[in-house]
C-alpha positions as a Markdown table, in Angstrom:
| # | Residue | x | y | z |
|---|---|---|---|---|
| 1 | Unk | -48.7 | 3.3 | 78.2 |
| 2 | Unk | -47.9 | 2.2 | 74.5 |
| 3 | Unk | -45.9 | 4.4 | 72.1 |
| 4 | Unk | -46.7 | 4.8 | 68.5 |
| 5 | Unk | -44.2 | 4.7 | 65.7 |
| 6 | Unk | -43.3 | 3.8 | 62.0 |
| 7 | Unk | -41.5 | 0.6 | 62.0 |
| 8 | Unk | -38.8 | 0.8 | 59.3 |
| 9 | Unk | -36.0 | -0.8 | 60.8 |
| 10 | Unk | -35.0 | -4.0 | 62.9 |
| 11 | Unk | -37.4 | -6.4 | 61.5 |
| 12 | Unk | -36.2 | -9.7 | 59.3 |
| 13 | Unk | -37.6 | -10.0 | 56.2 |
| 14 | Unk | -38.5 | -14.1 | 55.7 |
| 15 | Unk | -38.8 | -14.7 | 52.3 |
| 16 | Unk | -35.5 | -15.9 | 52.3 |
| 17 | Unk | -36.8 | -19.3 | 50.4 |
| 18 | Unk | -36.5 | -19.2 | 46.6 |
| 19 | Unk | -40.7 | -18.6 | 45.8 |
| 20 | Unk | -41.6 | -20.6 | 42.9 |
| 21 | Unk | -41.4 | -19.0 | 39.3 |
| 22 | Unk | -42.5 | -22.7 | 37.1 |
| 23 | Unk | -46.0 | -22.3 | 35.7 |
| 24 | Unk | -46.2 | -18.8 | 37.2 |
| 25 | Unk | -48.8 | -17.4 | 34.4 |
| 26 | Unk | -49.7 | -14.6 | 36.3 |
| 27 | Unk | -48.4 | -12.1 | 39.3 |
| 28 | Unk | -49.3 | -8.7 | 40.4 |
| 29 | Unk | -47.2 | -7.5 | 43.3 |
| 30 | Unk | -49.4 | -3.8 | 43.6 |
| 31 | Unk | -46.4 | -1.8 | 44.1 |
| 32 | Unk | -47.7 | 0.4 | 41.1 |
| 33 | Unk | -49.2 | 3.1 | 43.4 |
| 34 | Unk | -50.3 | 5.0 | 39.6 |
| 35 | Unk | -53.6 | 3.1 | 39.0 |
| 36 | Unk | -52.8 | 0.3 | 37.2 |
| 37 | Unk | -52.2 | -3.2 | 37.7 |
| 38 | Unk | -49.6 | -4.9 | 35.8 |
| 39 | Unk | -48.7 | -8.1 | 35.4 |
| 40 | Unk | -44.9 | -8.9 | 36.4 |
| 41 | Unk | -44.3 | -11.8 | 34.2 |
| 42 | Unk | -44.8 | -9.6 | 31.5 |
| 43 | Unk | -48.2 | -10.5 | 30.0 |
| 44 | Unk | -49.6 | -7.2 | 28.4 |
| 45 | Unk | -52.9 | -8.9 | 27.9 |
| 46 | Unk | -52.9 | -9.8 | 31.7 |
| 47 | Unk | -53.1 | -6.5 | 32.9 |
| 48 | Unk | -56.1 | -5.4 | 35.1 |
| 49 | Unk | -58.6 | -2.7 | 34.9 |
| 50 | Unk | -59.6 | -0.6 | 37.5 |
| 51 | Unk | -60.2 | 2.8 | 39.4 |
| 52 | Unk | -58.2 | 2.8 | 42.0 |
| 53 | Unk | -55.6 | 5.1 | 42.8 |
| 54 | Unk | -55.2 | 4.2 | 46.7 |
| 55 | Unk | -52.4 | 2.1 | 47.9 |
| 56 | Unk | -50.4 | 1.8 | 51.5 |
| 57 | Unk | -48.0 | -0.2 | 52.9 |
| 58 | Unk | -48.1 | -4.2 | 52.2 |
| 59 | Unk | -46.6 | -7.5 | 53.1 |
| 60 | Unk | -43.4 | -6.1 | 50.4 |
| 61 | Unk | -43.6 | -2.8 | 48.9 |
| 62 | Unk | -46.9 | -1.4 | 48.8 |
| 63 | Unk | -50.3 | -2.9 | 48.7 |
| 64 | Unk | -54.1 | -2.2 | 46.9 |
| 65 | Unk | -56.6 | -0.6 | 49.3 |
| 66 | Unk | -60.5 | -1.2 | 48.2 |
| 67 | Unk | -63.1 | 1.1 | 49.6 |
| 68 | Unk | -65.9 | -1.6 | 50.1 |
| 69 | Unk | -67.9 | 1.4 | 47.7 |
| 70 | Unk | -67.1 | 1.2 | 44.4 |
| 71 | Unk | -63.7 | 0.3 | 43.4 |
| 72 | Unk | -62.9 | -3.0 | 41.7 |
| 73 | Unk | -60.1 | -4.6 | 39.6 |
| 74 | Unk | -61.5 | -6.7 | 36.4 |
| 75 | Unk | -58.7 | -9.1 | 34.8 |
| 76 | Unk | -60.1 | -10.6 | 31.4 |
| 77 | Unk | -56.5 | -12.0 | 30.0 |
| 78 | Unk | -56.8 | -15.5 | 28.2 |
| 79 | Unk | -54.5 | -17.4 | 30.2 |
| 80 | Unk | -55.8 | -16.3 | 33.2 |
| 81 | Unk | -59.2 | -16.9 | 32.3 |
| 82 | Unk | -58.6 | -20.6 | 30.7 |
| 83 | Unk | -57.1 | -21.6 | 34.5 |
| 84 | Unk | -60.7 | -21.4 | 35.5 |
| 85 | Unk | -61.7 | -24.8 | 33.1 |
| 86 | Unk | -61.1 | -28.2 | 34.3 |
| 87 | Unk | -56.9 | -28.1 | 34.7 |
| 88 | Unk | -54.7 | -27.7 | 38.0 |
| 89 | Unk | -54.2 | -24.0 | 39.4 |
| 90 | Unk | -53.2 | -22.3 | 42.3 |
| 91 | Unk | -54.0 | -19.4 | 43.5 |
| 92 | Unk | -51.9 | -17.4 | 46.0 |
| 93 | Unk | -52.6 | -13.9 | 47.9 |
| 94 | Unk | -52.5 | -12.1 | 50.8 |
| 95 | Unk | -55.1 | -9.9 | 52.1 |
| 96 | Unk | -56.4 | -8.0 | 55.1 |
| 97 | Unk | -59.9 | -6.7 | 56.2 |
| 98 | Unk | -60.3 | -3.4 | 57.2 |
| 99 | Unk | -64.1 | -3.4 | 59.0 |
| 100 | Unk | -63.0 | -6.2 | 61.5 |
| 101 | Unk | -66.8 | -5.8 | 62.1 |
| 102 | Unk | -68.7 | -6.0 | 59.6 |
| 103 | Unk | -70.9 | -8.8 | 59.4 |
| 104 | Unk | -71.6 | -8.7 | 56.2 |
| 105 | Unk | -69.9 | -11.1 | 53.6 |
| 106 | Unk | -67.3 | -9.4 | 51.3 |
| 107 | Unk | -66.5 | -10.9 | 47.8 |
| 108 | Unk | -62.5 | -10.6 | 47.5 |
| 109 | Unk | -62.3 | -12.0 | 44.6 |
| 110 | Unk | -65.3 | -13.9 | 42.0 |
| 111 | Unk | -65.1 | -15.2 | 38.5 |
| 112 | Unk | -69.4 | -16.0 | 38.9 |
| 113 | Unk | -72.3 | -14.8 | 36.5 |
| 114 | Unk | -74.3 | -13.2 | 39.1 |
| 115 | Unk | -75.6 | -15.4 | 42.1 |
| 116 | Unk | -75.6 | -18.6 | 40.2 |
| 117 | Unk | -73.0 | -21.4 | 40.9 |
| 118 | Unk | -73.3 | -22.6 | 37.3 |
| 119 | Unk | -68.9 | -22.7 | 36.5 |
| 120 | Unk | -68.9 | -20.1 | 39.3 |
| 121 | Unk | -66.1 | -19.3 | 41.4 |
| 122 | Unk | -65.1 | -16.9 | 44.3 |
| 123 | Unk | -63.4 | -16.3 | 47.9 |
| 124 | Unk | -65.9 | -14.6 | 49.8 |
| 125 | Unk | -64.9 | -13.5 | 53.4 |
| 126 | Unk | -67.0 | -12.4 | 56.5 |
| 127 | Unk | -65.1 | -10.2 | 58.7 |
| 128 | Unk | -67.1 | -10.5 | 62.3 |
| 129 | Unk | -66.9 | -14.5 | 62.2 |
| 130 | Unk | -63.1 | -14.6 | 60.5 |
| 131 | Unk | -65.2 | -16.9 | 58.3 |
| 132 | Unk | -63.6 | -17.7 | 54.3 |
| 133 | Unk | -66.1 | -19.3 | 51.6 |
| 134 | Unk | -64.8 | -20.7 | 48.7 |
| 135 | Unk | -67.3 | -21.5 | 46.2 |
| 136 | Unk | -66.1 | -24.1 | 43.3 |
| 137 | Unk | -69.4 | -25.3 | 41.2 |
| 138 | Unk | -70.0 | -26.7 | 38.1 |
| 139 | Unk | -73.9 | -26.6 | 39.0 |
| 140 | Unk | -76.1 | -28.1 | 41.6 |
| 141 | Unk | -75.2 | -31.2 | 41.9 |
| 142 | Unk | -71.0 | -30.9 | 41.4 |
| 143 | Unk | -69.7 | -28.5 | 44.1 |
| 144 | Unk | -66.3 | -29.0 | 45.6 |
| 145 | Unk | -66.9 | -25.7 | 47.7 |
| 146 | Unk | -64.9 | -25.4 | 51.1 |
| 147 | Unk | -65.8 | -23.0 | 54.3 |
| 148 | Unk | -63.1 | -22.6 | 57.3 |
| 149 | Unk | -62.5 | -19.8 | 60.1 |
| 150 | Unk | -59.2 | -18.2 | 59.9 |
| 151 | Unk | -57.0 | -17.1 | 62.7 |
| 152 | Unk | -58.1 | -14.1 | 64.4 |
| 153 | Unk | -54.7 | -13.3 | 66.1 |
| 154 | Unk | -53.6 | -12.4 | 62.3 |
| 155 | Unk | -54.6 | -9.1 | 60.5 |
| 156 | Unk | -52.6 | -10.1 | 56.9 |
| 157 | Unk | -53.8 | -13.6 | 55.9 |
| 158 | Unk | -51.8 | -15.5 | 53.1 |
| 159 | Unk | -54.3 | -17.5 | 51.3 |
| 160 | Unk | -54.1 | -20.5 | 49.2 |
| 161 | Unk | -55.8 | -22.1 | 46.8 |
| 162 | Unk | -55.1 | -25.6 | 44.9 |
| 163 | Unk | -56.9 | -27.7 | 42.7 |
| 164 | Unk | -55.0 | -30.8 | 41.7 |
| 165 | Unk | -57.2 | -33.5 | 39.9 |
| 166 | Unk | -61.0 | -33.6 | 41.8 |
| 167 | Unk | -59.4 | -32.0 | 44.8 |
| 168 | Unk | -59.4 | -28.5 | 46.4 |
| 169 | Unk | -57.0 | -27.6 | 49.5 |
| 170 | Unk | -57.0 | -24.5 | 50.7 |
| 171 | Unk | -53.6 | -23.1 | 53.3 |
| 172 | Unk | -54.5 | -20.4 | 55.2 |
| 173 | Unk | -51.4 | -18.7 | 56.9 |
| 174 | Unk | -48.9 | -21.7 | 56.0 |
| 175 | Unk | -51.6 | -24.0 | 57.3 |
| 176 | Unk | -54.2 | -26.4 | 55.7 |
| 177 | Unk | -57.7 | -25.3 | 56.8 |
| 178 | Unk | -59.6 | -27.5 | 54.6 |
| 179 | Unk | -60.2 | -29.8 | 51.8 |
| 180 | Unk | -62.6 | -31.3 | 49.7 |
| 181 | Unk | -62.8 | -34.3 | 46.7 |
| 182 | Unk | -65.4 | -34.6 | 43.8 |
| 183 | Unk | -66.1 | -38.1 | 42.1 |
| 184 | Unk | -65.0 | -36.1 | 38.6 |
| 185 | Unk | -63.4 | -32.7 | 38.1 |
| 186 | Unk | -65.2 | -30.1 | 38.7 |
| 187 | Unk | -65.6 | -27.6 | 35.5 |
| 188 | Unk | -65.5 | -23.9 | 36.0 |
| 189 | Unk | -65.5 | -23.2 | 32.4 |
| 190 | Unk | -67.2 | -19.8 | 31.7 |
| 191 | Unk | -64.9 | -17.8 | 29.1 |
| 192 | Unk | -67.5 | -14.6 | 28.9 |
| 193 | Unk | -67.3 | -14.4 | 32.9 |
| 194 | Unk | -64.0 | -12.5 | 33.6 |
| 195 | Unk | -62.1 | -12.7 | 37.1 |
| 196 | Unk | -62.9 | -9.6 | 39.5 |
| 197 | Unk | -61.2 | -8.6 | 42.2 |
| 198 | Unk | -63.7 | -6.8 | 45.5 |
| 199 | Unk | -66.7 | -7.1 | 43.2 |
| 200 | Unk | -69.9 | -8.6 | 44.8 |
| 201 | Unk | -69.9 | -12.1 | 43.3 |
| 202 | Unk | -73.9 | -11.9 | 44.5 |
| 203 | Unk | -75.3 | -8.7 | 45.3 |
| 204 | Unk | -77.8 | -10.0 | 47.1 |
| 205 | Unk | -75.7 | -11.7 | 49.6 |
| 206 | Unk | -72.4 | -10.6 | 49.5 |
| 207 | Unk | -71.1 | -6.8 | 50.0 |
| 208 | Unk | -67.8 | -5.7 | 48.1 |
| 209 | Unk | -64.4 | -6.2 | 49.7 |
| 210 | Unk | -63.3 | -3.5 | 52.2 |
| 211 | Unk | -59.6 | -3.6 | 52.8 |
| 212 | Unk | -56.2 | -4.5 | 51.1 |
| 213 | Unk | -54.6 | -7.2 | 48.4 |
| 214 | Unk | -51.0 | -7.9 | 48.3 |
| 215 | Unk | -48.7 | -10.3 | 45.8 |
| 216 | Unk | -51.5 | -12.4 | 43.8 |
| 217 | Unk | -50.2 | -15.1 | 41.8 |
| 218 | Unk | -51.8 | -17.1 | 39.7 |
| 219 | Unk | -50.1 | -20.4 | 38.5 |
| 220 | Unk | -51.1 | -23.3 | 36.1 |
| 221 | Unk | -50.0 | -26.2 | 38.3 |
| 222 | Unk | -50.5 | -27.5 | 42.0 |
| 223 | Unk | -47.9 | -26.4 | 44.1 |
| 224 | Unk | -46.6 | -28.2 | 46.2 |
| 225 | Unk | -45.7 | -28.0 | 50.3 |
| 226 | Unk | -42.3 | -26.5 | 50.5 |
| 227 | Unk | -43.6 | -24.3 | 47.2 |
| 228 | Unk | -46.2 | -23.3 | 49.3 |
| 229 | Unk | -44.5 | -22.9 | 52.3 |
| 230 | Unk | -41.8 | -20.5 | 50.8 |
| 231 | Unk | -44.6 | -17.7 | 49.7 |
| 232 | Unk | -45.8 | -17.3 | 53.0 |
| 233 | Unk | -43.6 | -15.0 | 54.6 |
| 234 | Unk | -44.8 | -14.6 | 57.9 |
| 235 | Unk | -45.9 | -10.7 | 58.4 |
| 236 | Unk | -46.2 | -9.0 | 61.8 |
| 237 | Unk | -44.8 | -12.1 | 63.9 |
| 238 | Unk | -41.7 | -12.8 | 66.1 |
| 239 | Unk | -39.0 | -14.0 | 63.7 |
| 240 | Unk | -37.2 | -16.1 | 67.0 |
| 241 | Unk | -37.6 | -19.5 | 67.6 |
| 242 | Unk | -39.5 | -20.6 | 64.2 |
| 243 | Unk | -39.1 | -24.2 | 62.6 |
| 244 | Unk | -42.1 | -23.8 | 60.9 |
| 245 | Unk | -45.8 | -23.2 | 61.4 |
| 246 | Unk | -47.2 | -26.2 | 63.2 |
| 247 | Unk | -44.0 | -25.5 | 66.0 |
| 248 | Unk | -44.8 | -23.1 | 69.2 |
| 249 | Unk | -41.6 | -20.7 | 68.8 |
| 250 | Unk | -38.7 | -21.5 | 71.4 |
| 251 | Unk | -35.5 | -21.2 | 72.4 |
| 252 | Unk | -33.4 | -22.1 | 75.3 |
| 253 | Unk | -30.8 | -20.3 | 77.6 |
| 254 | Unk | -28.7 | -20.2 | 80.5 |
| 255 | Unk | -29.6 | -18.3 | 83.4 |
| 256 | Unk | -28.0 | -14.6 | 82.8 |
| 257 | Unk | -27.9 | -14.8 | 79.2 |
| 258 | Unk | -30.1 | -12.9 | 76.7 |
| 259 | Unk | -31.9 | -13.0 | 73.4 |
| 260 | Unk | -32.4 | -10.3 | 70.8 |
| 261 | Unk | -36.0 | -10.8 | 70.0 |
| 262 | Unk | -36.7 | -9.7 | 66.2 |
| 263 | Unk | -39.6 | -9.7 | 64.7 |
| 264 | Unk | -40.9 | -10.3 | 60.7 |
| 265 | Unk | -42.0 | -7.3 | 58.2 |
| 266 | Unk | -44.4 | -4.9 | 59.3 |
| 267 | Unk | -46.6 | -2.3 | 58.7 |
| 268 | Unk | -47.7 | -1.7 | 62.3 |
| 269 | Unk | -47.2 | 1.4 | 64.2 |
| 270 | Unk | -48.0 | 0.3 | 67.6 |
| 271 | Unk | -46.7 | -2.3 | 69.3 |
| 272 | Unk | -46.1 | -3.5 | 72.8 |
| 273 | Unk | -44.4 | -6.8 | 74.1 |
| 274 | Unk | -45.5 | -8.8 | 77.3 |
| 275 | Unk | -44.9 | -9.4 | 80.1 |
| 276 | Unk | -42.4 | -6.8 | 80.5 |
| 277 | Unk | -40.3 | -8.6 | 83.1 |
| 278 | Unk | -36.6 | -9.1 | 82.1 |
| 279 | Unk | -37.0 | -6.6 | 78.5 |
| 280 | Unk | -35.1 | -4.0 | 78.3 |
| 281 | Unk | -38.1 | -1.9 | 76.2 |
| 282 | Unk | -41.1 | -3.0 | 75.6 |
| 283 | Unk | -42.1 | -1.1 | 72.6 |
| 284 | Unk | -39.5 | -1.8 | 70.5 |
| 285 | Unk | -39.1 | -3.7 | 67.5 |
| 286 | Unk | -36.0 | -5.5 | 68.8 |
| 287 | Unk | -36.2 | -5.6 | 72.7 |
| 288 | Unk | -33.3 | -7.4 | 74.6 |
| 289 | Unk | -34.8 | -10.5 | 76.7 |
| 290 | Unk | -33.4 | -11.6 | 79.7 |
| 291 | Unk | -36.0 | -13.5 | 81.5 |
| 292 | Unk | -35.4 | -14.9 | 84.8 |
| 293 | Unk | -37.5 | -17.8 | 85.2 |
| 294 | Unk | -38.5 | -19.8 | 81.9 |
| 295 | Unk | -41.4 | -17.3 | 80.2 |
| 296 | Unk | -43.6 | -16.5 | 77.2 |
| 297 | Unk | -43.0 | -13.5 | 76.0 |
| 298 | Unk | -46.7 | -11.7 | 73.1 |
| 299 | Unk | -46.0 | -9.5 | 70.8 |
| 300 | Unk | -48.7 | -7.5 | 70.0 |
| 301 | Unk | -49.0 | -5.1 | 67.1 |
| 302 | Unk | -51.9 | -2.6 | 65.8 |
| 303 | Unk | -52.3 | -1.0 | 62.7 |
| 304 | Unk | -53.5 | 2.7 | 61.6 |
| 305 | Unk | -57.2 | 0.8 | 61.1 |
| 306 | Unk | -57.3 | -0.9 | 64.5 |
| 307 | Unk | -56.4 | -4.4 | 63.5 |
| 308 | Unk | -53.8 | -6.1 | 66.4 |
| 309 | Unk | -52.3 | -8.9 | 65.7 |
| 310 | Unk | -50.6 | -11.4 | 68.3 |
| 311 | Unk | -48.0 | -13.8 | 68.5 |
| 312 | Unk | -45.9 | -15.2 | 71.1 |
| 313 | Unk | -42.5 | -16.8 | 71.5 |
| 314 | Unk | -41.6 | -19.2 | 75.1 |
| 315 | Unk | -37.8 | -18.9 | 76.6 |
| 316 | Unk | -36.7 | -22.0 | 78.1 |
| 317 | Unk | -34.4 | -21.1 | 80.9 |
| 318 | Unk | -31.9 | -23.4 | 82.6 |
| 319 | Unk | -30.0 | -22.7 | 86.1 |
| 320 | Unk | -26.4 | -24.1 | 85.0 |
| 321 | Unk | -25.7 | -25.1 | 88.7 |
| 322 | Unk | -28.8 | -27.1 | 88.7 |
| 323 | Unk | -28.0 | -29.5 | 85.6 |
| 324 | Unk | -27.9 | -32.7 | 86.0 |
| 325 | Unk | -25.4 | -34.2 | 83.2 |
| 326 | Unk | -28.0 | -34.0 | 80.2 |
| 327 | Unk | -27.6 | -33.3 | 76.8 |
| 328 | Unk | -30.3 | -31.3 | 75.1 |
| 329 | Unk | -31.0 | -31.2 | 71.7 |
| 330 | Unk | -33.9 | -30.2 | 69.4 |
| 331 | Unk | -36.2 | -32.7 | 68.2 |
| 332 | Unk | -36.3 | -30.8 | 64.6 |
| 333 | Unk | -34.6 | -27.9 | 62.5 |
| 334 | Unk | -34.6 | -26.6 | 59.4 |
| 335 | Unk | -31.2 | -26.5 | 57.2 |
| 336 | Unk | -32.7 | -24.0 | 54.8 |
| 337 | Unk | -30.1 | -21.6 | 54.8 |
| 338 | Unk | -33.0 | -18.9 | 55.8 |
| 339 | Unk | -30.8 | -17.5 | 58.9 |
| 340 | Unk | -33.0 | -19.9 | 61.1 |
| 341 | Unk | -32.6 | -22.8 | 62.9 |
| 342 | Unk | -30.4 | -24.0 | 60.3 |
| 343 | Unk | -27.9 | -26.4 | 62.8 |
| 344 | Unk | -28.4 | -29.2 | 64.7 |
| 345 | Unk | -26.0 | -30.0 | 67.5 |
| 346 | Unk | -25.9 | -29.9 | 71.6 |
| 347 | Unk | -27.9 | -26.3 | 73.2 |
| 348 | Unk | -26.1 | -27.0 | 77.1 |
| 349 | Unk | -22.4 | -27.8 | 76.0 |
| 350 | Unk | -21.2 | -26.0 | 79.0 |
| 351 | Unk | -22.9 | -28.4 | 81.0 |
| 352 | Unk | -20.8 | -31.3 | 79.6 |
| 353 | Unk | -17.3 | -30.4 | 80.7 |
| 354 | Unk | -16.2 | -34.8 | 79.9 |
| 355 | Unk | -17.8 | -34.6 | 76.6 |
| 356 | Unk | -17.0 | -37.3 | 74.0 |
| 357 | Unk | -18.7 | -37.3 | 71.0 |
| 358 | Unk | -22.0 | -37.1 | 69.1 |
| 359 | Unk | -23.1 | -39.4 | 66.3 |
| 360 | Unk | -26.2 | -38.8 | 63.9 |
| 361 | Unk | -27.2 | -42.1 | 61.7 |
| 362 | Unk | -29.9 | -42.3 | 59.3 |
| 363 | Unk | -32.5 | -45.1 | 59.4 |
| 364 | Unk | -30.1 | -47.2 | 57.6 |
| 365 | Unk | -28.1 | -47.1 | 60.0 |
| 366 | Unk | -24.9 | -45.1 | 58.2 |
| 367 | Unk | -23.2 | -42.4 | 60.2 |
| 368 | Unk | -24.0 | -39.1 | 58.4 |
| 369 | Unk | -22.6 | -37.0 | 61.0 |
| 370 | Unk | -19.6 | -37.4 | 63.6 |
| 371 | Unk | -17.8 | -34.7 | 66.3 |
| 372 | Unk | -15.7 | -34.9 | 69.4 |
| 373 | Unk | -16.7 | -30.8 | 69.9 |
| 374 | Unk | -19.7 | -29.5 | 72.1 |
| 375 | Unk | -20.3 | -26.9 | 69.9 |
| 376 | Unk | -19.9 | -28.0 | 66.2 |
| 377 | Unk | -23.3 | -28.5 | 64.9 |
| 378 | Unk | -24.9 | -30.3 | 62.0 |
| 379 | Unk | -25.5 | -29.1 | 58.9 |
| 380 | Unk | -28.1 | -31.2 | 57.2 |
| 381 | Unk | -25.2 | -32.4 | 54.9 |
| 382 | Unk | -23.2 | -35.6 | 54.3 |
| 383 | Unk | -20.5 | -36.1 | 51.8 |
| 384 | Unk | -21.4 | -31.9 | 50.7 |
| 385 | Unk | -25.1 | -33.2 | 49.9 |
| 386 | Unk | -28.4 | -32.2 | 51.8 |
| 387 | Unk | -29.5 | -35.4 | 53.3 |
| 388 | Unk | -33.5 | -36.2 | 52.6 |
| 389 | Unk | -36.1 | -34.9 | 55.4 |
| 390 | Unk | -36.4 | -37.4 | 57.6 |
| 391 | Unk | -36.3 | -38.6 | 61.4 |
| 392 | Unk | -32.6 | -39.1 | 61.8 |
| 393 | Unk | -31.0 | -41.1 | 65.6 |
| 394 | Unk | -28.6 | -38.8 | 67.2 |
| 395 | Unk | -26.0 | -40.6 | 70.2 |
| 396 | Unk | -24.3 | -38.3 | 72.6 |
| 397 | Unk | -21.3 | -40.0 | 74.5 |
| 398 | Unk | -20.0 | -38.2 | 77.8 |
| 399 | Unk | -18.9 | -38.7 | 81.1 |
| 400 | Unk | -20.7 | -37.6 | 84.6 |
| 401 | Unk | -19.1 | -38.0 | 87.8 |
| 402 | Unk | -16.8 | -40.5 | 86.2 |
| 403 | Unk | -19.5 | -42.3 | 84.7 |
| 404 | Unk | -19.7 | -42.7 | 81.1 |
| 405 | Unk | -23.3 | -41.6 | 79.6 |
| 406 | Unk | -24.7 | -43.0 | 76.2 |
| 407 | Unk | -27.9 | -40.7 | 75.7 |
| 408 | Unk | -29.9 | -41.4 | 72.0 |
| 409 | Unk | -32.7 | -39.8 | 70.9 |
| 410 | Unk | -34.3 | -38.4 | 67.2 |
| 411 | Unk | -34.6 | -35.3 | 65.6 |
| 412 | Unk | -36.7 | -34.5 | 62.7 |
| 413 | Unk | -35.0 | -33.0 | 59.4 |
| 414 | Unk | -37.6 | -30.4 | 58.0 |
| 415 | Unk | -37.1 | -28.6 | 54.6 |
C-alpha cells in the first residue's frame, strides 16, 4: 500500500550553484498565477501575451499549465525576436507532458511561418515515444535540425538549447542528447514571425502542447558546461550520493550505521521507496536507511496526472571486522560548496588504527594537500585558492600488522 501526501518539507533544494545572469535578455519564472507573463529582467516590451489563467506547482514557485485546446503564450519583444538571426543563443526551460500518451506531436514552443522550414524554428515533442524534435532551417538545403529520445524515468525535463557558431547542442536533463554542425550558420531570420509558446508550429502535423512550462530563459550567448550545469536543478530525485549527472549515486558505510536519504524539490504527492528492507518508512520523504547487506535503494514518485518518476541511489556496505587494511577513497568530488560531496579525504578511517599520513599532488608533481589525521578531508584548495579540475595522485601511508603500506591512486576534481 502507498500513501498519498503533499510534500512540503524535507526535500533539498539544489540550485545552490550561482545560475548565470551575463547575456540573460530574457527570463520568465511563471510564478505570476494572474495571467500574465512578465519578463524578470525587467524588459516591458518582453512581456508575453496570452489567456491563460491556470498555473500549479513547478520546479520553483509555480508553473504555466497549457490545455493542449486553445491556450498559447505569443512573445513579439525585439530582443527576443533578433536572437532568432544568425548570432549565439541559448535557450533554457523546463517542461513536463501531461498526456504521457498521446502519440501525437506537441509544439512547445515555434518561431515558424506555418509548416515551412524557411528561418523556421521550434521544439516539438511526442509524448508516447519520449521523442524531442528540434527544427533549425534556413530552407531546404541548410538544416541543422536535431531529434533525440529523452529519459522516460523523468516527468520534469530541463531542456537546453545552444547555438555557438554552425553548431547546435541540445542537454536534456544535465546531459548532451545530441548535436549537429552546418558548413555556414544557419539563418533563422524572420522578424514578422513572433515566438509562441504551445502553439502548433504545423497544424497539419503537430497538435498544441498539453502540460506545463517552468523558468524559460533566453540568453544572447552560448553557455557554457558548468553554466549549464548550474540551471538544472534536479527535480523529483534523491539528493544522496550525487557528483553529478554521468555518476550512478553512492555512498559507503559501516555495517550498523545509517543514512538519511533526502530527496530534491518536488511536486509529487505519492511516493514509495524500494526495497523496503532496512527503511524505517517507506513513504516518506526522508526515510532512515540501514541496509544490511550493500543495496540499491528507487525512489519512485507520481504526480496528481499520473506521471512517476524514478531514481535510485546504491549503499555500499562494509563489515568492519572483515577489512583488510585498505584505504578507500572516491575517485571524484565536487568542492562546490553545494552541501555535496564537497571533501575529499579517507571513507574507512576506523579501519586504519596505524595511520600515517595522506598526500595529494598535482600532475606537476607539487604537494597541494598534506595530513597525519584519518578524518581531515580535502578541500579543493591550496594556498586559500580552488585548485583547477583536474585528475589529482593521492598517497595514503599506514601500517598493517606491522607492515608499513604505501597505497596511490587518483581522484578526479569536478566543478
Amino acid at each position: 500500500m502507498r500513501s498519498f501526501f503533499l510534500i512540503a518539507l524535507f526535500v533539498i533544494p539544489l540550485s545552490l550553484l550561482a545560475q548565470p545572469v551575463a547575456g540573460l535578455i530574457a527570463y520568465y519564472d511563471f510564478d505570476s498565477d494572474d495571467g500574465s507573463v512578465v519578463d524578470q529582467t525587467g524588459t516591458i516590451a518582453n512581456y508575453g501575451i496570452t489567456t491563460i489563467d491556470s498555473y500549479d506547482c513547478g520546479v520553483e514557485d509555480l508553473a504555466i499549465r497549457f490545455n493542449g485546446i486553445n491556450e498559447t503564450v505569443t512573445i513579439e519583444g525585439s530582443e527576443v525576436i533578433s536572437r532568432f538571426e544568425t548570432e549565439d543563443v541559448t535557450i533554457s526551460f523546463y517542461f513536463k507532458s501531461l498526456n504521457t500518451q498521446q502519440v501525437q506531436t506537441q509544439t512547445i514552443m515555434s518561431k515558424r511561418a506555418d509548416c515551412g522550414n524557411t528561418n523556421a524554428f521550434a521544439i516539438r515533442y511526442t509524448p508516447a515515444s519520449s521523442f524531442l524534435n528540434v527544427i533549425f532551417t534556413e530552407n531546404a538545403g541548410l538544416s541543422g535540425s536535431i531529434s533525440a529520445k529523452l529519459n522516460p524515468d523523468h516527468c520534469w525535463h530541463h531542456i537546453v538549447l545552444v547555438r555557438e557558431g554552425r553548431d547546435l547542442s541540445l542537454i536534456a536533463d544535465g546531459i548532451l542528447i545530441a548535436q549537429s554542425t552546418t558548413p555556414v550558420r544557419v539563418d533563422l531570420t524572420n522578424p514578422s514571425i513572433p515566438l509562441t509558446l504551445g502553439a502548433s508550429s504545423c497544424q497539419i502535423t503537430d497538435g498544441l502542447f498539453e502540460g506545463f512550462m517552468d523558468e524559460l530563459r533566453i540568453y544572447d550567448r552560448a553557455l557554457e558546461g558548468l553554466e549549464i550545469e548550474s540551471l538544472y536543478i534536479r527535480p523529483d530525485q534523491i539528493a544522496n550520493g550525487f557528483i553529478n549527472v554521468d555518476i550512478p549515486k553512492d555512498t559507503t558505510i559501516y555495517l550498523g550505521n545509517t543514512v538519511q536519504a533526502n530527496i530534491t524539490s518536488t511536486c509529487n504527492d505519492e511516493l514509495f521507496w524500494y526495497p523496503d528492507q532496512g527503511i524505517n518508512n517507506a513513504f516518506i520523504p526522508d526515510p532512515v536507511l540501514e541496509p544490511g547487506i550493500t543495496t540499491t535503494y528507487f525512489l519512485e514518485t507520481t504526480d496528481l496526472f499520473g506521471c512517476t518518476s524514478l531514481d535510485s541511489f546504491r549503499i555500499n556496505v562494509i563489515d568492519p571486522s572483515q577489512l583488510d587494511c585498505v584505504a578507500f577513497l572516491p575517485n571524484a568530488f565536487t568542492p562546490n560548496d553545494d552541501g555535496l560531496n564537497d571533501l575529499f579525504g579517507i571513507d574507512n578511517p576506523f579501519a586504519l588504527p596505524d595511520f600515517t599520513s595522506l598526500e595529494i599532488f598535482d600532475r606537476w608533481g607539487n604537494r597541494v594537500f598534506y595530513t597525519e589525521d584519518p578524518f581531515i578531508r580535502w578541500d579543493g584548495y591550496y594556498r586559500s585558492t580552488a585548485v583547477n579540475p583536474d585528475i589529482y595522485i593521492y598517497k595514503v601511508i599506514y601500517k598493517c600488522e606491522g607492515q608499513e603500506e604505501a597505497q596511490t591512486g587518483s581522484v578526479k576534481i569536478i566543478r
